[in-house]
mmCIF file of the N, C-alpha and C atoms, coordinates in Angstrom:
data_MODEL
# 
_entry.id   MODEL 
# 
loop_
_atom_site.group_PDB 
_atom_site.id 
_atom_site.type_symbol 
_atom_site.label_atom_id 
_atom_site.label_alt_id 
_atom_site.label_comp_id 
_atom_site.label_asym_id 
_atom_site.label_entity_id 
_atom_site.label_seq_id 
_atom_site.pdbx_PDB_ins_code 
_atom_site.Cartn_x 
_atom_site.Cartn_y 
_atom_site.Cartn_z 
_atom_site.occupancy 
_atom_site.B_iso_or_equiv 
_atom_site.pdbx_formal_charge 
_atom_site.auth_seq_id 
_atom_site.auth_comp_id 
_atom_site.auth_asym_id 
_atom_site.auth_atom_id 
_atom_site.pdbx_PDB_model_num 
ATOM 1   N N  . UNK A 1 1  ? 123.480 -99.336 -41.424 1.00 0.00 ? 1  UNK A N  1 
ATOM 2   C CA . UNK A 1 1  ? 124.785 -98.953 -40.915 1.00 0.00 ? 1  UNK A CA 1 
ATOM 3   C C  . UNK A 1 1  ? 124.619 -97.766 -39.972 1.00 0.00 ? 1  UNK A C  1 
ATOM 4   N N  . UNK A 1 2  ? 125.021 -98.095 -38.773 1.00 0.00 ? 2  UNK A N  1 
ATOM 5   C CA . UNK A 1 2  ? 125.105 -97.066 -37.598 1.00 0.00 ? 2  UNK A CA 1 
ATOM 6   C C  . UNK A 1 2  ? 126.162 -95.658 -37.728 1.00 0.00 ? 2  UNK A C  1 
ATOM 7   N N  . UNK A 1 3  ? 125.970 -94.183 -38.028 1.00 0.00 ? 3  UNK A N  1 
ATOM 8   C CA . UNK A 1 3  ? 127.090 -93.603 -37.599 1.00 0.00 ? 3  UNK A CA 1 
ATOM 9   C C  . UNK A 1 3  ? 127.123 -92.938 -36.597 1.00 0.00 ? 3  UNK A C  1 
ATOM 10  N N  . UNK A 1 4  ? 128.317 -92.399 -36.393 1.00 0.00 ? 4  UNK A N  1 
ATOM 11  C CA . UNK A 1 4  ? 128.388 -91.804 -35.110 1.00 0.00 ? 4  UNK A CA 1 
ATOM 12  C C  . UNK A 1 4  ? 128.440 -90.127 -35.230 1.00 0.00 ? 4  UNK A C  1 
ATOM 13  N N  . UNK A 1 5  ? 127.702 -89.827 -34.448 1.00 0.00 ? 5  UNK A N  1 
ATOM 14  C CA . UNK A 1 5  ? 127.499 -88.329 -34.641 1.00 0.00 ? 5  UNK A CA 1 
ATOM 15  C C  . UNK A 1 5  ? 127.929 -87.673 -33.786 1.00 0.00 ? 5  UNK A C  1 
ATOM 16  N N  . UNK A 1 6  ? 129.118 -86.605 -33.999 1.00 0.00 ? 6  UNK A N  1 
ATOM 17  C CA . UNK A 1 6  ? 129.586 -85.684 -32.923 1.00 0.00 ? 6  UNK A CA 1 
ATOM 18  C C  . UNK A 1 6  ? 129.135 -84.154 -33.342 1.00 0.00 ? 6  UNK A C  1 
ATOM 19  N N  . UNK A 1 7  ? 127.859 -84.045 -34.266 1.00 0.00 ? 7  UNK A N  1 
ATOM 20  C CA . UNK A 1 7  ? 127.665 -82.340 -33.977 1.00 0.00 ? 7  UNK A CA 1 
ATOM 21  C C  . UNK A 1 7  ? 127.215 -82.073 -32.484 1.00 0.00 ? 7  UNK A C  1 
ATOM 22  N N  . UNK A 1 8  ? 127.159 -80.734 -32.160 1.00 0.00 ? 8  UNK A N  1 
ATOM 23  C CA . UNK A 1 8  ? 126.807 -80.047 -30.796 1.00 0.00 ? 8  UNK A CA 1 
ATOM 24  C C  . UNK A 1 8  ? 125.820 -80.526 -30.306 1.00 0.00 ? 8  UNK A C  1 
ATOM 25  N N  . UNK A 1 9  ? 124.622 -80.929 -30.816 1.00 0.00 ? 9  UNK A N  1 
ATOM 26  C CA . UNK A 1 9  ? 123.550 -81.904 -29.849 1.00 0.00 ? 9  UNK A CA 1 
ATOM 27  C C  . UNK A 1 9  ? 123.627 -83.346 -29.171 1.00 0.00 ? 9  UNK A C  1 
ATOM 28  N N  . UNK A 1 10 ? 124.921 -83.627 -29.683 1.00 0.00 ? 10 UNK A N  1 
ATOM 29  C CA . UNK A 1 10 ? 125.034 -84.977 -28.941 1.00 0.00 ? 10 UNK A CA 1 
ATOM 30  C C  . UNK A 1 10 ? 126.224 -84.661 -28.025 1.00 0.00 ? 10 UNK A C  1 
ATOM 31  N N  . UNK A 1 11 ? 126.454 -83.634 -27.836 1.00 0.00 ? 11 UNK A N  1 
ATOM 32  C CA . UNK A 1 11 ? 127.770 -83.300 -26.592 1.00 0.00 ? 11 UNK A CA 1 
ATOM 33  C C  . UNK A 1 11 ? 127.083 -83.319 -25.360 1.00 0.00 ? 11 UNK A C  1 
ATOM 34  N N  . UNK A 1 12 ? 126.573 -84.033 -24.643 1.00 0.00 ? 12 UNK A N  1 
ATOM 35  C CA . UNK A 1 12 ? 125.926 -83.846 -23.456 1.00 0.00 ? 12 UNK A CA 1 
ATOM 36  C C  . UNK A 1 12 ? 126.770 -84.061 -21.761 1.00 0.00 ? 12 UNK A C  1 
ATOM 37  N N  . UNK A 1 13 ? 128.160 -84.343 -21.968 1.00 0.00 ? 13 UNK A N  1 
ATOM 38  C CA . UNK A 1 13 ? 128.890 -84.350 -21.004 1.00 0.00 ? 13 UNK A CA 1 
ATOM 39  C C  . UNK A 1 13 ? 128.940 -85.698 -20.771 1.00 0.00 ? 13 UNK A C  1 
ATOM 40  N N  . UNK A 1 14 ? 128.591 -87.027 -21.364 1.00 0.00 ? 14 UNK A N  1 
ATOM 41  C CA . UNK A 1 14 ? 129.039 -88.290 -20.848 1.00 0.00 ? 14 UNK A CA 1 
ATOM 42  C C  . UNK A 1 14 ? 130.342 -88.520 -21.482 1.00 0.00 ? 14 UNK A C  1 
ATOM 43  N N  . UNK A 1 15 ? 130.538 -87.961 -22.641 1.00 0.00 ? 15 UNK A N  1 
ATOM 44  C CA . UNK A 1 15 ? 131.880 -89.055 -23.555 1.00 0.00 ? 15 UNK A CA 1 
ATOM 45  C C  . UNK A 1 15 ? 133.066 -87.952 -22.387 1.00 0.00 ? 15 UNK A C  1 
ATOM 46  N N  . UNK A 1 16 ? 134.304 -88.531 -22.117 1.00 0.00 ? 16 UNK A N  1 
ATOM 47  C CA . UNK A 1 16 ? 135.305 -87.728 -21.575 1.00 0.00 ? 16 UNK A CA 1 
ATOM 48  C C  . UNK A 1 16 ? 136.071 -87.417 -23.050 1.00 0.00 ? 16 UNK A C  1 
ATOM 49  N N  . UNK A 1 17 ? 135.686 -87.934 -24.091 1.00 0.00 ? 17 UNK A N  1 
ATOM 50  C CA . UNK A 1 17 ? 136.305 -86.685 -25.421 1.00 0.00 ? 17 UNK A CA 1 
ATOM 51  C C  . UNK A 1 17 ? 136.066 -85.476 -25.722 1.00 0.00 ? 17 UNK A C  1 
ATOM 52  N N  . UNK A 1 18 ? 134.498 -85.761 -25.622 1.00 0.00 ? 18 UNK A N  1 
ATOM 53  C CA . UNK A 1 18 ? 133.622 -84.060 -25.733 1.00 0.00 ? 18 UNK A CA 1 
ATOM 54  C C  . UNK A 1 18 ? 134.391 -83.049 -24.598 1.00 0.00 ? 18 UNK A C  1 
ATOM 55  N N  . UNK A 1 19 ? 135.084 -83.782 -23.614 1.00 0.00 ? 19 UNK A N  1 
ATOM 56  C CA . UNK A 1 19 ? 135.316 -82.451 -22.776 1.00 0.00 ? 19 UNK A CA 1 
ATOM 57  C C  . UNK A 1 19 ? 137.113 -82.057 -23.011 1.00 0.00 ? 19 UNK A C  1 
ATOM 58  N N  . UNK A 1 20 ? 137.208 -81.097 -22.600 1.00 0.00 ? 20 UNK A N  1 
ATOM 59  C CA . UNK A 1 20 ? 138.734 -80.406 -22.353 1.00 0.00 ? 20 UNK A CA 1 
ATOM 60  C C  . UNK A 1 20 ? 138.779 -79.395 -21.819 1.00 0.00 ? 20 UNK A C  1 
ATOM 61  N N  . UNK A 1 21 ? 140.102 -79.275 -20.928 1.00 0.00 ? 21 UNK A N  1 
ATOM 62  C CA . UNK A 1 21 ? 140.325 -77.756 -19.947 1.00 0.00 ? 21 UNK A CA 1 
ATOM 63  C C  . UNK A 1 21 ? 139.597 -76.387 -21.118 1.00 0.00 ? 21 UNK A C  1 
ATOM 64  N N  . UNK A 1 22 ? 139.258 -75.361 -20.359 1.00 0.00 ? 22 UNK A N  1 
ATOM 65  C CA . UNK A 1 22 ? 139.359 -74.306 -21.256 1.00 0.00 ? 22 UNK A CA 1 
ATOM 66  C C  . UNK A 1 22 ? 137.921 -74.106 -21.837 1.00 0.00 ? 22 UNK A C  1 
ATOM 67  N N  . UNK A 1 23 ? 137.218 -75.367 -21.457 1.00 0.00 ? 23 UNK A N  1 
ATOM 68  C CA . UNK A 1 23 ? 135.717 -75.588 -22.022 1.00 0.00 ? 23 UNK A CA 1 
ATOM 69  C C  . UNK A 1 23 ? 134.228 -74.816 -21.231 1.00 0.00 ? 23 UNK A C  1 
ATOM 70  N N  . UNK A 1 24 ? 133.879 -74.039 -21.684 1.00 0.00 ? 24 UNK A N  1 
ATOM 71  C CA . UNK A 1 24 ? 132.832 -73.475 -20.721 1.00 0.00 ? 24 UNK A CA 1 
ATOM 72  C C  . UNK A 1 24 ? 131.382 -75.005 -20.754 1.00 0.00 ? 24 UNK A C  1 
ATOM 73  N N  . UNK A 1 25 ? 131.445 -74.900 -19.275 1.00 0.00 ? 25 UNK A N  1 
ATOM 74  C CA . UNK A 1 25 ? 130.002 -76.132 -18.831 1.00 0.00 ? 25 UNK A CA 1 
ATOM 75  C C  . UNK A 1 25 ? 129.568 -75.625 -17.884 1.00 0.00 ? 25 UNK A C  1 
ATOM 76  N N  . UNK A 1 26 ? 128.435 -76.621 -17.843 1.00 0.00 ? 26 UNK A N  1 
ATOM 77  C CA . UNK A 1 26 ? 127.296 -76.257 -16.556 1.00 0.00 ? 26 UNK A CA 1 
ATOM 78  C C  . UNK A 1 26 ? 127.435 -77.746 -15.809 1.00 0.00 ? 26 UNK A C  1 
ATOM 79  N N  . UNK A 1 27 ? 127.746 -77.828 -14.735 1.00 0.00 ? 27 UNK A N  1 
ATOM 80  C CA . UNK A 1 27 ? 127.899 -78.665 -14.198 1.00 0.00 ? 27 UNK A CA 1 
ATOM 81  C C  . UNK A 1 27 ? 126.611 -79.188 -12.911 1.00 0.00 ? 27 UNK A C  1 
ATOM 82  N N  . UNK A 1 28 ? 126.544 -80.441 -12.502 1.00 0.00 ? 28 UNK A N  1 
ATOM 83  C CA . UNK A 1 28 ? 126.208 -80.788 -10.566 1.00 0.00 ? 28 UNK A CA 1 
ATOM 84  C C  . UNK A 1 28 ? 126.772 -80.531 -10.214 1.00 0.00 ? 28 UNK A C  1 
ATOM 85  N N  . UNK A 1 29 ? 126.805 -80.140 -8.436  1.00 0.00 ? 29 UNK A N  1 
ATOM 86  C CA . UNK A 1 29 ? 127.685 -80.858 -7.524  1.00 0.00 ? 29 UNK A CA 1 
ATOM 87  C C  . UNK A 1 29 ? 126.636 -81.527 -6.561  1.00 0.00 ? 29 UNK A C  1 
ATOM 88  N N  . UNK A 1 30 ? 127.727 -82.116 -6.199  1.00 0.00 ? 30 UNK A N  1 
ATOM 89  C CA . UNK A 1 30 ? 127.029 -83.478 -5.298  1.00 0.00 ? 30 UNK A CA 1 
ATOM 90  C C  . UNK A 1 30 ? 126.049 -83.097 -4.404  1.00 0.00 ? 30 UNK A C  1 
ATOM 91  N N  . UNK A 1 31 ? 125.938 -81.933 -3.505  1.00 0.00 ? 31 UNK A N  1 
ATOM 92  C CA . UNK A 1 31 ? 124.904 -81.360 -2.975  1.00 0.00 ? 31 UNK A CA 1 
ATOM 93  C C  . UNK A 1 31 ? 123.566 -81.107 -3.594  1.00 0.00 ? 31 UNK A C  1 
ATOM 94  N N  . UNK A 1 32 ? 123.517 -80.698 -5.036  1.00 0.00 ? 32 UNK A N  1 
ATOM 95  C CA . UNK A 1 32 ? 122.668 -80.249 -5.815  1.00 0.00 ? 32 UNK A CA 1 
ATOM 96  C C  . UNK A 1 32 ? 121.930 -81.608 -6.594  1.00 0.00 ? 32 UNK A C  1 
ATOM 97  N N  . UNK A 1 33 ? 122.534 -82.802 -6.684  1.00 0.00 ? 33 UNK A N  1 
ATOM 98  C CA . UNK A 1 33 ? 121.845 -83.610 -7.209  1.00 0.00 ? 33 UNK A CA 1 
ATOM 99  C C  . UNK A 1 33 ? 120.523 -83.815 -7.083  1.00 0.00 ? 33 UNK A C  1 
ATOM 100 N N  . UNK A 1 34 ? 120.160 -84.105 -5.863  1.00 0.00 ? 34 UNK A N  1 
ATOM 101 C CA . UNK A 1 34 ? 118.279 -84.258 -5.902  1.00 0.00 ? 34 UNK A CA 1 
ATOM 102 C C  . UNK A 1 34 ? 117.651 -83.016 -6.501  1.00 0.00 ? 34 UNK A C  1 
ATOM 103 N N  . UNK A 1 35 ? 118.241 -81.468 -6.689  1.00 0.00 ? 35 UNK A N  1 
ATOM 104 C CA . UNK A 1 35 ? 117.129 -80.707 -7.117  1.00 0.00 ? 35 UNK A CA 1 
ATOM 105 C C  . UNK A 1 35 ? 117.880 -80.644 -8.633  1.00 0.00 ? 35 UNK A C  1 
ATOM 106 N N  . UNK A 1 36 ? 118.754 -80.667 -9.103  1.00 0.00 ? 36 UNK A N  1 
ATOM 107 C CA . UNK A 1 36 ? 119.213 -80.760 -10.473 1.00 0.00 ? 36 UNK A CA 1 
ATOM 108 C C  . UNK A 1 36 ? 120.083 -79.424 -10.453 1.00 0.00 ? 36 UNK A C  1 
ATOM 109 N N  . UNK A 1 37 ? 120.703 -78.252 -9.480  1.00 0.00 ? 37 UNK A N  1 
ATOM 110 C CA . UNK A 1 37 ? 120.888 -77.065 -9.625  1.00 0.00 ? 37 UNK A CA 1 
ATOM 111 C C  . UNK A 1 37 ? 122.116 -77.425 -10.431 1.00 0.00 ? 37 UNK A C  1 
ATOM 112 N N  . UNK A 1 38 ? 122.278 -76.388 -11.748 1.00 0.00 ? 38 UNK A N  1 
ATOM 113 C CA . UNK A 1 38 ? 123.560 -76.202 -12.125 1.00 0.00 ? 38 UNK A CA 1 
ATOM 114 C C  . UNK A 1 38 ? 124.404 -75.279 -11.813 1.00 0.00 ? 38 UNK A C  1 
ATOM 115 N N  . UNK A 1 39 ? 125.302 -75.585 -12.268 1.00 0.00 ? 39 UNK A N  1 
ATOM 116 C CA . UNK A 1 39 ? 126.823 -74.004 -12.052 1.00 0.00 ? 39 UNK A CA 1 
ATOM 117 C C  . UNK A 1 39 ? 127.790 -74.458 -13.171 1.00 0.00 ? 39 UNK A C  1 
ATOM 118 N N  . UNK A 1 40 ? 127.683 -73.289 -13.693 1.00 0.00 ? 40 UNK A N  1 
ATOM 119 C CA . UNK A 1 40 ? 128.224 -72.597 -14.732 1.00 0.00 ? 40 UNK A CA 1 
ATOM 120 C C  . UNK A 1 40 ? 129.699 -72.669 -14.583 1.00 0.00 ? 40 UNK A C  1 
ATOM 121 N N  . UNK A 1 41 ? 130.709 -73.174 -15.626 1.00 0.00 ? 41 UNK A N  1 
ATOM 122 C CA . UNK A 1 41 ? 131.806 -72.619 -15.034 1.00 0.00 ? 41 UNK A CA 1 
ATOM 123 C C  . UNK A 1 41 ? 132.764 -72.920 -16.363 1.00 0.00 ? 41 UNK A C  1 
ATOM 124 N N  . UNK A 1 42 ? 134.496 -72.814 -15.723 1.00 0.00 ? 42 UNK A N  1 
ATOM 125 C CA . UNK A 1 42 ? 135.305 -73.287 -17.068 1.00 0.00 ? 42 UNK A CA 1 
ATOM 126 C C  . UNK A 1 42 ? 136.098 -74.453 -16.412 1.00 0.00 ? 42 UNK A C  1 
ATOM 127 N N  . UNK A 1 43 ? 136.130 -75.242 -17.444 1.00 0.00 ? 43 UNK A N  1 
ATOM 128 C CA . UNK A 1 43 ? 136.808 -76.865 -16.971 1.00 0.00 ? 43 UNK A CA 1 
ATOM 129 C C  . UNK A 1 43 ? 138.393 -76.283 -16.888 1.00 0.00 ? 43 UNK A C  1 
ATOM 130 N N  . UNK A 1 44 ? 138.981 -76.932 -15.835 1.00 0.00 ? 44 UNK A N  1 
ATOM 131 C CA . UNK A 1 44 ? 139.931 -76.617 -15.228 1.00 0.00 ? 44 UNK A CA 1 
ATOM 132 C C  . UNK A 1 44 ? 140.713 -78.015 -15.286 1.00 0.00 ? 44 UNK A C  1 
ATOM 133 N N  . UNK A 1 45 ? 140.193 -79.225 -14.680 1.00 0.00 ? 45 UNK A N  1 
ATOM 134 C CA . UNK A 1 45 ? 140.957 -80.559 -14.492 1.00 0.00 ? 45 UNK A CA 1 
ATOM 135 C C  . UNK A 1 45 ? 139.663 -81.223 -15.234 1.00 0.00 ? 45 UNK A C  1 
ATOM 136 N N  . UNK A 1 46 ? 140.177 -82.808 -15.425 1.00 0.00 ? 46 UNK A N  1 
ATOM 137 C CA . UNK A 1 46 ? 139.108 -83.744 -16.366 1.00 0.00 ? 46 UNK A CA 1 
ATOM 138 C C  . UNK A 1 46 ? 139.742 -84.939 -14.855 1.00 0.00 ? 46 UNK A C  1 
ATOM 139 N N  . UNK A 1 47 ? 138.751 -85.201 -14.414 1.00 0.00 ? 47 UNK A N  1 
ATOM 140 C CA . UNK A 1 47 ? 139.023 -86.104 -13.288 1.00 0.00 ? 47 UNK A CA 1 
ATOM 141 C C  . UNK A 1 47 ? 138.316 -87.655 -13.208 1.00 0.00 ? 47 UNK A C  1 
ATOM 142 N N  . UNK A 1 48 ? 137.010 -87.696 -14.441 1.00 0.00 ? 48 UNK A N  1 
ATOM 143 C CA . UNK A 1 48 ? 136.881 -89.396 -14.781 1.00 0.00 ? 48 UNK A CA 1 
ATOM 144 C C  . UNK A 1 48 ? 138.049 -89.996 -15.318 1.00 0.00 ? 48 UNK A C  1 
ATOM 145 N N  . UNK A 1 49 ? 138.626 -91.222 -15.378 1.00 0.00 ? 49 UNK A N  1 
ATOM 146 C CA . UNK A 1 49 ? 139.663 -91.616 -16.038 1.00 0.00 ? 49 UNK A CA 1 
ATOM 147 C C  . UNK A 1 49 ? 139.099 -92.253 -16.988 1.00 0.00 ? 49 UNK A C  1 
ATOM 148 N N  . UNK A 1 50 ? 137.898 -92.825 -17.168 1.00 0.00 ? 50 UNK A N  1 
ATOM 149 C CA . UNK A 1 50 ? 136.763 -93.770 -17.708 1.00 0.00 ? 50 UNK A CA 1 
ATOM 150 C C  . UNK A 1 50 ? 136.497 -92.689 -19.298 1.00 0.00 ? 50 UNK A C  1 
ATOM 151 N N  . UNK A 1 51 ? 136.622 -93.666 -20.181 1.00 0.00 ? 51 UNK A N  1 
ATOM 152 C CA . UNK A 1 51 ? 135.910 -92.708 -21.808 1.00 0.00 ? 51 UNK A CA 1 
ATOM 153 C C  . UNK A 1 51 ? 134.721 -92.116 -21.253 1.00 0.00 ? 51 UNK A C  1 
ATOM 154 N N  . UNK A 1 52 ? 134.019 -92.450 -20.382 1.00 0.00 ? 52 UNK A N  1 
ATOM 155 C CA . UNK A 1 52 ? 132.396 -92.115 -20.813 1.00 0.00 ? 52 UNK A CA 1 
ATOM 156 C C  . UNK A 1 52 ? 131.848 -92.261 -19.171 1.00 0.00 ? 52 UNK A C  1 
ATOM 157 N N  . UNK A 1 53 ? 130.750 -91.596 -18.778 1.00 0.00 ? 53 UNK A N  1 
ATOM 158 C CA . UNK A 1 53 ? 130.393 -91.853 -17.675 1.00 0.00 ? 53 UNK A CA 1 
ATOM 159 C C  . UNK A 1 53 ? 128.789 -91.769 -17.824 1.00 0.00 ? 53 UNK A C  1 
ATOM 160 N N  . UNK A 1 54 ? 128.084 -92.742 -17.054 1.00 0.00 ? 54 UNK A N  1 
ATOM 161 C CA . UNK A 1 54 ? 126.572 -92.384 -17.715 1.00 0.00 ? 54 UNK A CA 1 
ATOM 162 C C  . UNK A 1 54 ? 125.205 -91.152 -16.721 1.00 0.00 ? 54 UNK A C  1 
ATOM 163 N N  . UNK A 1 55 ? 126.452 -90.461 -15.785 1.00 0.00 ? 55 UNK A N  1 
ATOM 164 C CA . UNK A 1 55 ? 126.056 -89.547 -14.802 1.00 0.00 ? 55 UNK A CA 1 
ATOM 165 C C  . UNK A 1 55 ? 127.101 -88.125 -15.277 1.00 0.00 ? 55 UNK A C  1 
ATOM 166 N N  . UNK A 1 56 ? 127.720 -88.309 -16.261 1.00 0.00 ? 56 UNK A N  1 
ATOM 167 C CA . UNK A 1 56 ? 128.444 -87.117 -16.831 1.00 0.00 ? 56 UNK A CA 1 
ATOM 168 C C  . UNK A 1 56 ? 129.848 -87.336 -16.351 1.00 0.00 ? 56 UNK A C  1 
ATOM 169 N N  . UNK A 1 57 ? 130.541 -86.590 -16.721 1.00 0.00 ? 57 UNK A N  1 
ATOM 170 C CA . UNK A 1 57 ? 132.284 -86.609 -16.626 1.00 0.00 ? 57 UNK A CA 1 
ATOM 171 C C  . UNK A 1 57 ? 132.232 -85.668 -15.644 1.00 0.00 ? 57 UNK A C  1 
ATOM 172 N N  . UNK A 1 58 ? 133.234 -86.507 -14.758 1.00 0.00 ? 58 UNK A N  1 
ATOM 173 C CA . UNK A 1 58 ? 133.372 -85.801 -13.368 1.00 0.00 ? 58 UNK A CA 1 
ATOM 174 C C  . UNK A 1 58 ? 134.682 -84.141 -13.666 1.00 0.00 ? 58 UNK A C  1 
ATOM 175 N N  . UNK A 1 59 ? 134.704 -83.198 -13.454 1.00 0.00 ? 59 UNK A N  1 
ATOM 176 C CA . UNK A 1 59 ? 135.691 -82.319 -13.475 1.00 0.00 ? 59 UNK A CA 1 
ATOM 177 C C  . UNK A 1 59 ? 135.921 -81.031 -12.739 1.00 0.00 ? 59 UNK A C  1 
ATOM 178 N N  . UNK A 1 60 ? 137.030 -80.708 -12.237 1.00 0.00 ? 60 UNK A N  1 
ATOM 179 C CA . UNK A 1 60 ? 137.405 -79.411 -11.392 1.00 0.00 ? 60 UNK A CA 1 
ATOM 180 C C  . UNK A 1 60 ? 137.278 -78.670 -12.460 1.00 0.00 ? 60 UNK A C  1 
ATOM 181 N N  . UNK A 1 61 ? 136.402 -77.126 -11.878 1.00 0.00 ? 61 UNK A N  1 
ATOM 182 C CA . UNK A 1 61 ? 136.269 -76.012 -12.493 1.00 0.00 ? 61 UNK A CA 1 
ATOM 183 C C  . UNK A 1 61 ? 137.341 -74.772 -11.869 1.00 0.00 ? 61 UNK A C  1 
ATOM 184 N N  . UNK A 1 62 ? 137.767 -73.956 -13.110 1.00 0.00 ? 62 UNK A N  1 
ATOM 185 C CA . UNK A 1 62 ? 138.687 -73.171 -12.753 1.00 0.00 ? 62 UNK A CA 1 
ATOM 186 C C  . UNK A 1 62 ? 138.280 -72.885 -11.224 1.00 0.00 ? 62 UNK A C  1 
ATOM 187 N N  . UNK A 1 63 ? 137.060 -72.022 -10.148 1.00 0.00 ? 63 UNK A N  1 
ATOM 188 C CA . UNK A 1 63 ? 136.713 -71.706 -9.417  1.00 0.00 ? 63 UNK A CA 1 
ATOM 189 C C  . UNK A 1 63 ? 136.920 -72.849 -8.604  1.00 0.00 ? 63 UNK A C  1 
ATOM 190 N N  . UNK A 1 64 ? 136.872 -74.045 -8.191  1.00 0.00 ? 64 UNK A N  1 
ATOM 191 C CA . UNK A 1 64 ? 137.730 -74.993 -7.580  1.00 0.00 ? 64 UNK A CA 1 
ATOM 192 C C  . UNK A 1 64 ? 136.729 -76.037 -7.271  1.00 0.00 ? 64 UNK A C  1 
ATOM 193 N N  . UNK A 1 65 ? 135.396 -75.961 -7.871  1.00 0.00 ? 65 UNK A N  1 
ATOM 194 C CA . UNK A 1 65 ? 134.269 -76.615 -7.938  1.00 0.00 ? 65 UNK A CA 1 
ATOM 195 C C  . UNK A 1 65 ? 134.372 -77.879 -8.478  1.00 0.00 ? 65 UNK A C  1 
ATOM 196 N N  . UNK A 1 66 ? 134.409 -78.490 -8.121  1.00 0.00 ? 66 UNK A N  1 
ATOM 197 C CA . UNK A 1 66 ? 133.802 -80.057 -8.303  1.00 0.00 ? 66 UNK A CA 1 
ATOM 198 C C  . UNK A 1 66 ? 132.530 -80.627 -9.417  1.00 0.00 ? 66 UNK A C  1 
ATOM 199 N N  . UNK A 1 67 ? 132.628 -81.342 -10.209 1.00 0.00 ? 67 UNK A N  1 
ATOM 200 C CA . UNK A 1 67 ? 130.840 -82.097 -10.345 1.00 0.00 ? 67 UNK A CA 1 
ATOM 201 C C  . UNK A 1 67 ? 131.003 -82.681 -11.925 1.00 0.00 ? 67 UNK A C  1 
ATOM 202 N N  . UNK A 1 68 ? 129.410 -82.945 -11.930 1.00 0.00 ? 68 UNK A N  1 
ATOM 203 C CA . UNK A 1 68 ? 129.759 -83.898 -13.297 1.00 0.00 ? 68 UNK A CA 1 
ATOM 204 C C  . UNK A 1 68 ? 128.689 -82.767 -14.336 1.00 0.00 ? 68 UNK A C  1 
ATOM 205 N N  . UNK A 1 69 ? 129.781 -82.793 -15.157 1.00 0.00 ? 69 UNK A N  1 
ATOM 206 C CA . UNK A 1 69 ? 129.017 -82.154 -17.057 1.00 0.00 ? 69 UNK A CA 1 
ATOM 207 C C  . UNK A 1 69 ? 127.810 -82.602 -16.860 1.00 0.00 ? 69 UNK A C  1 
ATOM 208 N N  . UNK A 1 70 ? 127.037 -81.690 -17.328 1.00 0.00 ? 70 UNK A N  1 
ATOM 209 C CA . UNK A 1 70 ? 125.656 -81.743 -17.777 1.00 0.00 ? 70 UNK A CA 1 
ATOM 210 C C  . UNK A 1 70 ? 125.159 -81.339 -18.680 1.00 0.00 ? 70 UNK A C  1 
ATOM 211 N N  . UNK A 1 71 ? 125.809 -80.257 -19.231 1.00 0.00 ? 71 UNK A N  1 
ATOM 212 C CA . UNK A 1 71 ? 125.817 -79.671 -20.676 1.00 0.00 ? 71 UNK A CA 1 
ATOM 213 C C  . UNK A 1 71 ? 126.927 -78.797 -21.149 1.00 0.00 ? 71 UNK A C  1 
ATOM 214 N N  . UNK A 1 72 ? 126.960 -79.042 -22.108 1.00 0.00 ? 72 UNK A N  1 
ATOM 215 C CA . UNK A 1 72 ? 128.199 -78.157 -22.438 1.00 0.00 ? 72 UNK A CA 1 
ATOM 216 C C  . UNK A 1 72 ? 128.221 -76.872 -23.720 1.00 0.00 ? 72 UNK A C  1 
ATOM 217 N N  . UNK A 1 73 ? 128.464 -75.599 -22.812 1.00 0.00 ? 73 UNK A N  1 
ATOM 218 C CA . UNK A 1 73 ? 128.165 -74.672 -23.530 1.00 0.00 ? 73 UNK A CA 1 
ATOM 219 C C  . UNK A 1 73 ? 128.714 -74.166 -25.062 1.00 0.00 ? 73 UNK A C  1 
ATOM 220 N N  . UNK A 1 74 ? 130.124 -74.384 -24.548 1.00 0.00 ? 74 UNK A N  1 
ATOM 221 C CA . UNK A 1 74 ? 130.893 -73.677 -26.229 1.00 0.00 ? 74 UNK A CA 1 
ATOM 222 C C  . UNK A 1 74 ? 131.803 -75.280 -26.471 1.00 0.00 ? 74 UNK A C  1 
ATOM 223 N N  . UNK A 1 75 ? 131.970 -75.589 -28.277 1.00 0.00 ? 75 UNK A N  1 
ATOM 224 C CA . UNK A 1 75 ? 133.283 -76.392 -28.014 1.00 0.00 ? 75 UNK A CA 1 
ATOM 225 C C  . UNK A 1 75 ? 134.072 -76.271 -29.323 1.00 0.00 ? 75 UNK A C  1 
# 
């Protein structure tokens, strides 16, 4: 029997549940993809409409930044 595990190591920014405004993450942006750079920030908007994305949940950061979860710091 399979369960499903939501402690903090499986929050990696694909499910759009794991995330919500108010959430400190490290995000891409689209410029940064080939070298992997992150930026730090606080989720502001949740902009996948999709449960789950397998490149991370796309979202506006308070600072007005763009990109997809990559890890997520506090939840």
């Amino acid at each position: 029997m399979l369960g499903i595990s939501h402690d903090k190591t499986d929050m990696n920014g694909n499910r759009r549940s794991d995330i919500r405004p108010g959430l400190r993450v490290k995000v891409v942006q689209k410029p940064d993809q080939s070298s992997g750079r992150l930026t730090e920030g606080i989720v502001r908007d949740i902009l996948t409409s999709s449960p789950s994305h397998p490149h991370g949940i796309k979202v506006r950061l308070q600072s007005g930044i763009v990109g997809r979860v990559k890890e997520i710091l506090d939840a």
